[in-house]
C-alpha positions as CSV (number, residue, x, y, z in Angstrom):
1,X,-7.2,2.0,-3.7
2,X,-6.6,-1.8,-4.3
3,X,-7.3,-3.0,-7.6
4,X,-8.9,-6.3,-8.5
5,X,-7.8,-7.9,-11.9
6,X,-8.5,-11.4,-11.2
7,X,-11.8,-13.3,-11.8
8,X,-14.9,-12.7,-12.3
9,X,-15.6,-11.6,-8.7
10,X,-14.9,-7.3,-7.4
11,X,-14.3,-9.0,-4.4
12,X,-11.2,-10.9,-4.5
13,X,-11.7,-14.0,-2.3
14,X,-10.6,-12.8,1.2
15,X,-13.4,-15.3,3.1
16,X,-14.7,-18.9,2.5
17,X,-18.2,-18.8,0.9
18,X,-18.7,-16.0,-1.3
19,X,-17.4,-12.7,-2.5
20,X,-18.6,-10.6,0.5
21,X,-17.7,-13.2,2.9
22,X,-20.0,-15.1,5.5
23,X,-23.0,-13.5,7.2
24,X,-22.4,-14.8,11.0
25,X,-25.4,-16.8,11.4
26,X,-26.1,-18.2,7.6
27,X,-29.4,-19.9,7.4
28,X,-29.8,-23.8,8.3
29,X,-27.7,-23.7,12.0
30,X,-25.0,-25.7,10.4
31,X,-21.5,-25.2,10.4
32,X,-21.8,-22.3,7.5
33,X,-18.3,-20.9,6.8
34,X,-17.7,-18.2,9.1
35,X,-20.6,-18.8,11.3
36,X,-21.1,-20.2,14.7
37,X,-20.9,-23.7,15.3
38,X,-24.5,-24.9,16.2
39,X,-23.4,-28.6,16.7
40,X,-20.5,-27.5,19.5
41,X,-22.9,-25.3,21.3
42,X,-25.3,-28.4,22.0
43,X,-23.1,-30.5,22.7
44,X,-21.8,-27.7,25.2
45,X,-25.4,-27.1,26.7
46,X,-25.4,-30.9,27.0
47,X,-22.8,-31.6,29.1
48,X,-24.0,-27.9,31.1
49,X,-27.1,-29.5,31.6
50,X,-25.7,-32.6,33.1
51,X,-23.2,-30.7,35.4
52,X,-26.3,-28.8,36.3
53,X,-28.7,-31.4,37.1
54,X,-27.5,-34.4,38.8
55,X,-29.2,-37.4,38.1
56,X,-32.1,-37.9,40.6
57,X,-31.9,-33.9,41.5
58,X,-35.5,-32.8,42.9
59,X,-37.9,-30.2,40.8
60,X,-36.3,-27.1,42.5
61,X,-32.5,-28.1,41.4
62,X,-33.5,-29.1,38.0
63,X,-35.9,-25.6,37.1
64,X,-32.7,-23.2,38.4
65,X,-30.5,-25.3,36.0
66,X,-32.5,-24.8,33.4
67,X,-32.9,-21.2,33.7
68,X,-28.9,-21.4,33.7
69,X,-29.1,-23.0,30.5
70,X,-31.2,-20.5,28.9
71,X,-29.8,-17.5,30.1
72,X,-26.5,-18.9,28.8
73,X,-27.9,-19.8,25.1
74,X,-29.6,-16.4,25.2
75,X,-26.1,-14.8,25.8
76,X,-24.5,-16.6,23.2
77,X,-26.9,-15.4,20.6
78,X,-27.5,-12.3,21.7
79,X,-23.2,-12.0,21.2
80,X,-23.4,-13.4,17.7
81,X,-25.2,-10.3,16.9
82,X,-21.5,-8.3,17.1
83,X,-19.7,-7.8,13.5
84,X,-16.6,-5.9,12.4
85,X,-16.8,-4.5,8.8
86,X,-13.3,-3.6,7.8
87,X,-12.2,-0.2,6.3
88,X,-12.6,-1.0,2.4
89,X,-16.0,-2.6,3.1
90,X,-19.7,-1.7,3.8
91,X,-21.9,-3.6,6.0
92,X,-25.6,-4.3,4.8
93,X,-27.7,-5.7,7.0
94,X,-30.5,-7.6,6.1
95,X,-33.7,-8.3,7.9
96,X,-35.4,-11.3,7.4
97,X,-32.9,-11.1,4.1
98,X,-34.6,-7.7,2.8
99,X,-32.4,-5.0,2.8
100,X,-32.6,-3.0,5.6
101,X,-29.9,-0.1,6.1
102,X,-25.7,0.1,5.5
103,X,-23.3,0.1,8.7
104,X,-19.9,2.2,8.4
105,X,-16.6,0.6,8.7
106,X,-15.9,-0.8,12.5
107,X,-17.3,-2.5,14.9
108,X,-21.4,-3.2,14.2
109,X,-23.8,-4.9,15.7
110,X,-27.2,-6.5,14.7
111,X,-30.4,-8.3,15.6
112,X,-28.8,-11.8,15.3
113,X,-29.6,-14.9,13.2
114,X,-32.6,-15.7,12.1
115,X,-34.1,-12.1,12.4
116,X,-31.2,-10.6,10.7
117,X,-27.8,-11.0,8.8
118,X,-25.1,-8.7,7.1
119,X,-23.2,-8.5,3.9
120,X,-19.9,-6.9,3.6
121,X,-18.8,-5.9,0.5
122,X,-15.8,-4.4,-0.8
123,X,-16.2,-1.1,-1.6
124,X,-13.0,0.6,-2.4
125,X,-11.6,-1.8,-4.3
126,X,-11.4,-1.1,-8.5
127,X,-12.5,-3.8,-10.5
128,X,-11.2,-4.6,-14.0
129,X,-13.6,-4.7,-17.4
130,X,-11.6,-6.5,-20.3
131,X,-13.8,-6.2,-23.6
132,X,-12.0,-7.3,-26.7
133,X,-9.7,-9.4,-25.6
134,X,-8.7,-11.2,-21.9
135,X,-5.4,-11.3,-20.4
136,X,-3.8,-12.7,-17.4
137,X,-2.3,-9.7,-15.4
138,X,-2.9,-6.5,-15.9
139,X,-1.7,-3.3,-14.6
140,X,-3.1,0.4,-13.4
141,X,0.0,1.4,-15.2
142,X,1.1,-1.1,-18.1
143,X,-1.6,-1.3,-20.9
144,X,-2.8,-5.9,-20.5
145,X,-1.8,-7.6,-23.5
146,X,-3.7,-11.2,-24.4
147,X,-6.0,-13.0,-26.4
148,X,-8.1,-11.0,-29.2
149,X,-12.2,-11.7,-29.0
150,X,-12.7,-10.6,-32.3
151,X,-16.6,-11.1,-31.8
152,X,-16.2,-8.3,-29.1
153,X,-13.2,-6.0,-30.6
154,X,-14.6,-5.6,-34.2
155,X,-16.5,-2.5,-34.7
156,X,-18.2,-0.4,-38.1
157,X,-17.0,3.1,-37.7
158,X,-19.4,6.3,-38.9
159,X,-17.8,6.4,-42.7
160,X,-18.4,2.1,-42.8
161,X,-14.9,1.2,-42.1
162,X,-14.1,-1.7,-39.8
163,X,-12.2,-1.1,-36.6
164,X,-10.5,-3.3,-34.0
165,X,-11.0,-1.9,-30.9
166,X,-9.5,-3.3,-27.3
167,X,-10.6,-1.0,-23.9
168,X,-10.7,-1.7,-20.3
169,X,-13.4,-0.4,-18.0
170,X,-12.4,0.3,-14.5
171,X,-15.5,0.4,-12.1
172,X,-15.9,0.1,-7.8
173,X,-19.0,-0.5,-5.7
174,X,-20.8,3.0,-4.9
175,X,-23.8,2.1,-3.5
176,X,-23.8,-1.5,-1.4
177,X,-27.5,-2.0,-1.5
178,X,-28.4,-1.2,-5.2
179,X,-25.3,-3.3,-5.8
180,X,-26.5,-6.6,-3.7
181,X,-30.3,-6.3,-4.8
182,X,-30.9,-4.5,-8.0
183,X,-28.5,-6.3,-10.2
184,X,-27.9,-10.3,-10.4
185,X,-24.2,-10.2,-12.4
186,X,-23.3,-6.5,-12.0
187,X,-19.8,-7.2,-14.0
188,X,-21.8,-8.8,-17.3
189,X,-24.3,-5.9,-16.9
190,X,-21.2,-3.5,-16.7
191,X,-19.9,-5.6,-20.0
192,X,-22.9,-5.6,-21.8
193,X,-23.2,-1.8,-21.5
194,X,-19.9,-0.5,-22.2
195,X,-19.4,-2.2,-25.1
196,X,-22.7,-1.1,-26.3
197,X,-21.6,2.4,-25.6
198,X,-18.8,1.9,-27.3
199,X,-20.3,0.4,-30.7
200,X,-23.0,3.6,-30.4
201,X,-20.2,6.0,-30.4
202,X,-17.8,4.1,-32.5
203,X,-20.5,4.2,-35.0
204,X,-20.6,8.2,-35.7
205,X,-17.2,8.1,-35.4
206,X,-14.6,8.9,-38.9
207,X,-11.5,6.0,-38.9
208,X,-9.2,8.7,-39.2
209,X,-9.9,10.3,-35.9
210,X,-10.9,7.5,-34.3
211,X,-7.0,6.2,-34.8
212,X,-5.8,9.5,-33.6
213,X,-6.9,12.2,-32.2
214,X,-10.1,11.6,-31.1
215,X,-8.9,8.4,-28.6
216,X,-9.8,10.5,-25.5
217,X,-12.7,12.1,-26.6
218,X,-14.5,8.4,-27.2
219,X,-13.2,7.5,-23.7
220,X,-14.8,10.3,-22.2
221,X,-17.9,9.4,-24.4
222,X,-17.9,5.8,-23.7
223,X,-17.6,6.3,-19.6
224,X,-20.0,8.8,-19.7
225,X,-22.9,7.0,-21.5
226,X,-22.2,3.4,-19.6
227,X,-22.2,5.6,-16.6
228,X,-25.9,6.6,-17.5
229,X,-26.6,2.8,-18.4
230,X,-25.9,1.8,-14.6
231,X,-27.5,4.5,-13.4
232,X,-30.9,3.6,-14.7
233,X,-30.6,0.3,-13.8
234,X,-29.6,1.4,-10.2
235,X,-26.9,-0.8,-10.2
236,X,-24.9,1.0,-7.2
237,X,-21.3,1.2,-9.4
238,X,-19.7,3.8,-10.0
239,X,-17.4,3.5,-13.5
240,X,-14.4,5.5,-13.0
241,X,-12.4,5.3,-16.0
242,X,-12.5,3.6,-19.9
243,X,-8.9,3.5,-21.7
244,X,-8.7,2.2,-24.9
245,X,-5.6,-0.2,-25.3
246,X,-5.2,-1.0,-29.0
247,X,-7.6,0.8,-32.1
248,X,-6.1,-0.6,-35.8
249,X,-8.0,-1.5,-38.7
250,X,-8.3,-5.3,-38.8
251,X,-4.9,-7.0,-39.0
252,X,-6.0,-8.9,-42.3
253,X,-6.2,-5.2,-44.4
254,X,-3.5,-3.6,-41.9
255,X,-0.8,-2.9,-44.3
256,X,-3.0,-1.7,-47.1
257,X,-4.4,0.7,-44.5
258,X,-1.1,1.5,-43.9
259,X,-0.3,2.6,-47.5
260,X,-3.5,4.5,-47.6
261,X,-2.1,6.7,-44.7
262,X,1.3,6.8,-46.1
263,X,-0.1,8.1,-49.2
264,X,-2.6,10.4,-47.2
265,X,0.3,12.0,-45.2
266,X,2.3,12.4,-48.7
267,X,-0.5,13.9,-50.2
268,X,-0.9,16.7,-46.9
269,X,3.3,17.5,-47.3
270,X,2.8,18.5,-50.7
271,X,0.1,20.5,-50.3
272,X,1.6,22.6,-47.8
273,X,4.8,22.7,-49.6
274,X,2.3,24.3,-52.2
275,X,1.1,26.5,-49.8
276,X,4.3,27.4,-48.3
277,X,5.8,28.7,-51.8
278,X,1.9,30.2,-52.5
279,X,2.7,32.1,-49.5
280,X,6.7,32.9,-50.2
281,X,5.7,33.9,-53.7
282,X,2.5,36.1,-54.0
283,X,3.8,38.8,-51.4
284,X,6.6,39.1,-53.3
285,X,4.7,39.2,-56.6
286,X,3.0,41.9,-54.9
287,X,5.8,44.0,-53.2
288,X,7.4,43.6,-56.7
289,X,4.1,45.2,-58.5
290,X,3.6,48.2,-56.2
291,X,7.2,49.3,-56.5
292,X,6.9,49.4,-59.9
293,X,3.5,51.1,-59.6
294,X,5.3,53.7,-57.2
295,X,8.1,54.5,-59.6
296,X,5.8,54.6,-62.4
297,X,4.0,57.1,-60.3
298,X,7.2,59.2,-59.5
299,X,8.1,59.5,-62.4
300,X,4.5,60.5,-64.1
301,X,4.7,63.2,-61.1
302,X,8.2,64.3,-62.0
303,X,7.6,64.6,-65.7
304,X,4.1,66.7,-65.0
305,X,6.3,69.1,-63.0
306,X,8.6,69.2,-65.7
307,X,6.2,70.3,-68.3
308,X,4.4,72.7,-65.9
309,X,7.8,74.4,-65.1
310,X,9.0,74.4,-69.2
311,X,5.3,76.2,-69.7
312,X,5.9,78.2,-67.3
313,X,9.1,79.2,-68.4
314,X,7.9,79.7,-72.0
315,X,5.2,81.7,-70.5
316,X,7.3,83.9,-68.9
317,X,9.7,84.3,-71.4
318,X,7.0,85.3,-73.9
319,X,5.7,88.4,-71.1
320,X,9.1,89.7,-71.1
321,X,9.5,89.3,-75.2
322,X,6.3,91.1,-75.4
323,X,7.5,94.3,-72.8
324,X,11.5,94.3,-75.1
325,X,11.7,92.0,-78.0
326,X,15.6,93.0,-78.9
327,X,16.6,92.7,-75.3
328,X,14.6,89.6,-75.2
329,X,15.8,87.9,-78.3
330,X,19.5,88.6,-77.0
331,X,18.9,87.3,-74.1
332,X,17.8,83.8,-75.5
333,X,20.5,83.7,-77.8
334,X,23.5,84.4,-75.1
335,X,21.3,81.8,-72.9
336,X,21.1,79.5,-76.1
337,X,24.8,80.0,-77.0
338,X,25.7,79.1,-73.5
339,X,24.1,76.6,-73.2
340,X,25.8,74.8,-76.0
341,X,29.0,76.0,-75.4
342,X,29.3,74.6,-72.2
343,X,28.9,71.1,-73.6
344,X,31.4,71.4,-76.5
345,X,35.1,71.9,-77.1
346,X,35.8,75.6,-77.3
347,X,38.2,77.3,-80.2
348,X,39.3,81.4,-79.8
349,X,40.8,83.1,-82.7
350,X,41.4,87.0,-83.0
351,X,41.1,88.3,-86.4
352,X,44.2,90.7,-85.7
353,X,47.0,88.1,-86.1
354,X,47.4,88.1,-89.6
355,X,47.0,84.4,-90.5
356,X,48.4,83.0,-87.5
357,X,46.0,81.9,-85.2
358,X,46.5,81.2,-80.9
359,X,45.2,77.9,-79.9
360,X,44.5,78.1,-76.2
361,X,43.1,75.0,-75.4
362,X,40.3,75.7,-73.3
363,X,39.3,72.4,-72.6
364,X,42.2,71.6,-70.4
365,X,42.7,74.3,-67.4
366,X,46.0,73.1,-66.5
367,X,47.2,73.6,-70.1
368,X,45.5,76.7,-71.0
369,X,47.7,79.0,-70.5
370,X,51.4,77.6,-70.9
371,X,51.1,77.8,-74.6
372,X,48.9,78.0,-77.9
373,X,49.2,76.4,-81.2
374,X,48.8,78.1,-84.9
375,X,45.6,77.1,-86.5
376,X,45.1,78.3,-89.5
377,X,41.9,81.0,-89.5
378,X,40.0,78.8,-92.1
379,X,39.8,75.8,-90.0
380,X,39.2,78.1,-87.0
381,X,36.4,79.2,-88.4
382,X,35.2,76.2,-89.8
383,X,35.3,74.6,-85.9
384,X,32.5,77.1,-85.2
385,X,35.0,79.2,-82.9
386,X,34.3,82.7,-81.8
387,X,36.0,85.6,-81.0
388,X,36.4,86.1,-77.3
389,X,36.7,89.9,-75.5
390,X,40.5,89.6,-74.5
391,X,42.9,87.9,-74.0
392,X,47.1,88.0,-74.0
393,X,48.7,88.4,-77.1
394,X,52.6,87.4,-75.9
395,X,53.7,85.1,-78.8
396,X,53.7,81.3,-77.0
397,X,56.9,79.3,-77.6
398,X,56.8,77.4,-80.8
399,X,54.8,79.6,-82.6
400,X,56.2,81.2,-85.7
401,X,54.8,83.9,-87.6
C-alpha cells in the first residue's frame, strides 16, 4: 500500500491541476490540464474545411464537406469519452457534475464533456494525520520526530494532571463519492476529530496508566471513536490505525514527575519486600506452633497412658493382695528389692567367715570372679549388703584370715 506523508493532499501530486488529476473535458473548452485541446481541433476543422470546399465549389460539394466535418467532430468527442483509471484509483463520474456512479480500475468510458466528467482518486494510498507536533519525513516504521504544537499536544488527564501527548492517525479513501461530495477538507475534519477523541478519552484516563500500560488501549479507543466521527459525517475514509509517538508530563515539571515515580517505584519494592518476609515468616511461625502443639499433644497422650497403666497396675495388684496378702506382700518386696538393686552397687557377705568378709565385685563381670577383697562385716553391713544363696568359698589370693 503506498503511503502519503507529504502535504496536505492524500493524493500526492501525480497530475497537473488537482489531487485527483484532470477530468478529460474540464469545463470552459480551454486548454484545461489534461484535457483536449479545443483551440488545435478548430484550427484542424479549419484547414479540413478548406481542403474540403474549394473556393467557388457549388452547393452539392460544399453540403458533403460539411457533413465530413461533422461526422469528424462528432468522432472526436464521442472518443474523448474513453478514460483509464489506474489500479490504486477509483473513477467517479459525474453527470452534469452530480455524482453519478464509481468505475473499477481499467479502461472506462463515459458520456463525454459537457454531459459528464470523472474524478479519479487515489484510493489505496495511506494518508498521514500529525497532531501535536509536524515533521518533515516520516515513516510506517520509524516513529516522525519534529516540531512540538503545544496548543495541540497538551492534554488534562482524568485525575487533573497535564499530559503531552504526540499521535499519528493513518487513514485511506473507502468510499470515493462520500469522499468527493460530503466533505470539503476531509484531512482537517479527520484532525478536528481525532484529536477530539483523544482529549475525550484522555480525559477519564489516570497519568499513571496513561504513561504505561494503557498506551494501546487509548489507541484502540481513540481509532475507534474518530472512526464513528467520520462515519456520521459520511465522509468515505476509512481510519486504519492511531499510534501514539511520545506521552510525558510537560517537559517544564518532567523531572519532578520523574522523582515522584522514582519514589513511587521505591515505595512498591519495599512493600513487597514486606510482603515477601510476611510470606517467608508466618508459615513458619505456623509450622513452628503446630509442632509444638503436636508434641504437646504426644506427650499429654503418652502420660494419660501412663497413669491409666500405673492404675491399672495398682488395681491389679490390690485383686491379687486381696485373694493372698503374704504371697502378695513378698512379691512386692522381691519386685521392690529388685528393682533397686539393679540400679546400685551390689556388696555379698556370708555370716560364716568369721570376720573376714569376700568382696566379689559385682559391678565389674570381668573382675568378678578372679578375686575378692576382706571387708570388714561392719562396713558390709553398713553398705546395705545382703546375703546371697551361694556362692564359692576358695580363699582368693591376697586374702588373709
Amino acid at each position: 500500500m503506498a503511503l502519503n506523508n507529504g502535504g496536505p493532499s492524500p493524493w500526492g501530486n501525480p497530475r497537473p491541476g488537482g489531487p485527483w488529476g484532470s477530468p478529460p473535458n474540464p469545463p470552459g473548452g480551454g486548454r484545461g490540464p489534461g484535457g483536449p485541446d479545443f483551440d488545435e481541433w478548430i484550427r484542424q476543422a479549419q484547414a479540413m474545411v478548406r481542403r474540403l470546399i474549394p473556393s467557388g465549389g457549388g452547393s452539392g460539394a460544399g453540403g458533403k464537406g460539411l457533413a465530413v466535418l461533422a461526422l469528424i467532430v462528432v468522432a472526436i468527442w464521442a472518443a474523448s469519452g474513453f478514460y483509464r483509471v489506474n489500479p490504486d484509483e477509483e473513477g467517479v463520474v459525474l453527470r452534469f457534475g452530480a455524482f453519478n456512479r464509481t468505475a473499477a480500475p481499467g479502461l472506462n468510458y463515459h458520456i463525454p464533456w459537457p454531459v459528464e466528467s470523472v474524478e479519479t482518486p487515489r484510493v489505496t494510498t495511506e494518508n498521514l494525520v500529525f497532531i501535536g507536533f509536524r515533521s518533515g519525513e516520516a515513516s510506517p516504521v520509524r516513529a516522525p520526530v519534529g516540531r512540538d504544537v503545544v496548543e495541540e499536544s497538551l492534554m488534562l488527564t482524568g485525575d487533573e494532571n497535564i499530559i503531552d501527548i504526540d499521535f499519528v492517525v493513518r487513514w485511506r479513501i473507502r468510499d470515493a463519492g462520500d469522499f468527493l461530495f460530503n466533505t470539503r477538507n476531509p484531512e482537517s475534519t479527520i484532525k478536528y476529530a481525532a484529536e477530539s477523541m483523544m482529549r475525550e478519552v484522555i480525559g477519564r484516563t489516570p497519568i499513571q496508566p496513561a504513561l504505561t500500560e494503557a498506551r494501546g488501549q487509548i489507541e484502540d479507543q481513540v481509532r475507534a471513536g474518530t472512526q464513528a466521527i467520520m462515519d456520521q459525517y459520511k465522509a468515505g475514509v476509512a481510519i486504519t490505525q492511531v499510534q501514539l509517538q511520545k506521552v510525558d508530563p510537560p517537559a517544564a515539571v518532567i523531572e519532578a514527575f520523574r522523582d515522584v515515580q522514582r519514589a513511587a517505584a521505591d515505595r512498591e519494592r519495599q512493600r513487597n519486600e514486606a510482603e515477601a518476609y510476611r510470606n517467608d515468616i508466618i508459615p513458619r511461625a505456623r509450622g513452628e506452633a503446630e509442632r509444638m502443639v503436636q508434641e504437646a499433644q504426644g506427650y499429654r497422650d503418652s502420660q494419660e497412658a501412663r497413669a491409666r497403666g500405673e492404675a491399672q497396675r495398682f488395681t491389679s495388684v490390690l485383686s491379687s493382695y486381696s485373694a493372698a496378702p503374704d504371697i502378695t506382700r513378698r512379691r512386692i518386696y522381691l519386685e521392690t528389692m529388685e528393682d533397686i538393686l539393679r540400679r546400685n552397687p551390689k556388696i555379698i557377705v556370708d555370716d560364716h567367715l568369721q570376720g573376714l568378709v569376700p568382696l566379689l565385685n559385682l559391678n565389674d563381670p570381668a573382675r568378678a570372679g578372679n578375686g575378692a577383697r576382706a571387708v570388714p562385716p561392719a562396713a558390709a553391713a553398713a553398705s546395705g549388703a545382703t546375703t546371697p544363696p551361694a556362692y564359692s568359698t576358695a580363699r582368693p589370693q591376697g586374702v588373709t584370715r
